[in-house]
C-alpha positions in Angstrom: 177.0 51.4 385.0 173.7 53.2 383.4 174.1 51.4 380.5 174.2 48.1 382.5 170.8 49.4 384.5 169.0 50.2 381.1 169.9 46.8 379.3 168.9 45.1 382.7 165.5 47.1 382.1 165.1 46.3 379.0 165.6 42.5 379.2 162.8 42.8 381.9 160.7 44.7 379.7 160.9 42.3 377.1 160.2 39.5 379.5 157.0 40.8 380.3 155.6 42.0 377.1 156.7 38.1 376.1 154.4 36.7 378.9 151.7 39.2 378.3 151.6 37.9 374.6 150.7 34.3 376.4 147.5 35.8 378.2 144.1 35.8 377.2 142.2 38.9 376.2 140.4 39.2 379.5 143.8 38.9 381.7 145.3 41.2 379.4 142.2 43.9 380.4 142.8 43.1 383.2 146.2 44.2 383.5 145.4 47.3 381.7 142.8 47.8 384.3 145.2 47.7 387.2 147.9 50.3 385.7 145.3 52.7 384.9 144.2 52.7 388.1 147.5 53.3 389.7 148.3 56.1 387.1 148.5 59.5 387.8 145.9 60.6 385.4 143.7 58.2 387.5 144.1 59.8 391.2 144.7 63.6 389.3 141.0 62.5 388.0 139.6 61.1 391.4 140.7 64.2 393.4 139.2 66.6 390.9 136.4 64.6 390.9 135.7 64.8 394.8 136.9 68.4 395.0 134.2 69.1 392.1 131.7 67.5 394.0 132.5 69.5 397.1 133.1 66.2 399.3 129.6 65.1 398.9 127.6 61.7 397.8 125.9 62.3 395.0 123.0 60.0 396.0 122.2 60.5 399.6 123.4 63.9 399.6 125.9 63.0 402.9 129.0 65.1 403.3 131.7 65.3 406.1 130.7 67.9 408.7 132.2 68.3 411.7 130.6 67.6 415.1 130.9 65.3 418.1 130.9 61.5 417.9 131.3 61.7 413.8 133.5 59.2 412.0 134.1 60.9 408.8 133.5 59.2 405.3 136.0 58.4 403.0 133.9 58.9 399.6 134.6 57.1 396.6 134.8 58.1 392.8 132.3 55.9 390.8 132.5 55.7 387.2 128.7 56.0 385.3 129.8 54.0 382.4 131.5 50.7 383.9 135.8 51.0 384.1 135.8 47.2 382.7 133.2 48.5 379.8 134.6 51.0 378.5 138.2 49.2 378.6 136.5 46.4 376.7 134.9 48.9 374.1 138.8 50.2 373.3 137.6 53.0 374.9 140.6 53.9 377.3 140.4 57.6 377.8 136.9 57.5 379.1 138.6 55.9 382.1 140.1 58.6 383.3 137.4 61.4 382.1 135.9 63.8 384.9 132.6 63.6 383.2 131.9 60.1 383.6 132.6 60.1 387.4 130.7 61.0 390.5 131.6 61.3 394.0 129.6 58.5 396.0 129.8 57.3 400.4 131.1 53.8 400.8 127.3 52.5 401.4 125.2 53.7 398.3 128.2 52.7 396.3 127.5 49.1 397.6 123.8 49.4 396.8 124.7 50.5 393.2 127.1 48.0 392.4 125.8 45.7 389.6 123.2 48.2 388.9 125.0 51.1 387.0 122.5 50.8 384.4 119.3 52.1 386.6 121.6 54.9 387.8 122.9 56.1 384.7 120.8 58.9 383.2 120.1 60.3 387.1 124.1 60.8 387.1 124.5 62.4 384.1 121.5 64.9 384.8 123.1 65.3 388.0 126.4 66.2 386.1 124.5 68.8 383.7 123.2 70.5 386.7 126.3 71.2 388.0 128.0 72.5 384.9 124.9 74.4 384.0 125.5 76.2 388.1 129.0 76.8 387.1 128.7 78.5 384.1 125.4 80.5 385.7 127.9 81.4 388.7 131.2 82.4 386.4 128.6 84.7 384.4 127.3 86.3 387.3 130.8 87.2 388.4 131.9 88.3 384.9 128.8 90.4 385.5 129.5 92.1 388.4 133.0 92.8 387.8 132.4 94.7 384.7 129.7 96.7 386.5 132.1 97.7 389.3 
């Protein structure tokens, strides 16, 4: 019976690498696209991301507080450099690097669509601020715990 599941898997397989071989360049991207965003590495990389960013837009500076009448946001992870770019450069494990995402609310992340260009060196400095904190705060610690 496995061995009747596994050949059944591997018709199926073959099937659809034979179709893919039929598309053009851009559906194939496409594709690629789509089953790195499902991936694991992909969500593992968005909830780091918004964990990192302690739940907050990196534009606005709006974060989920509690208090009366408040809906709260559901942020999104935005990549600096384009997903679509960097999958047409070849370069596929940018995709799914921390460093080239920031956590951003649903409406600056419409007013920044299209525009990733003008935003770009604001995100990274943004980025380097944060890992120059981090670095500042695990020294301090270091710091204190050897004095004690």
């Amino acid at each position: 019976m496995q061995r009747l599941v596994s050949n059944r898997r591997a018709v199926f397989q073959y099937k659809r690498f034979k179709q893919r071989e039929k598309l053009s360049q851009s559906e194939k991207l496409r594709i690629l696209g789509n089953e790195i965003r499902k991936s694991k590495e992909m969500y593992e990389s968005k909830q780091f991301v918004l964990k990192r960013d302690n739940y907050t837009c990196t534009l606005c500076g709006c974060s989920n507080k509690k208090g009366k009448n408040k809906k709260p946001i559901r942020f999104q992870v935005h990549h600096i450099v384009r997903f679509m770019d960097d999958l047409e450069n070849g370069n596929i494990k940018n995709t799914t690097n921390t460093s080239n995402m920031v956590t951003i609310c649903p409406s600056c992340h419409k007013l920044i669509n299209g525009k990733e260009e003008l935003y770009k060196d604001y995100f990274y400095y943004v980025l380097s601020c944060r890992k120059y904190k981090e670095i500042n705060y695990k020294k301090e610690e270091k710091e204190e715990n050897e004095i004690q």
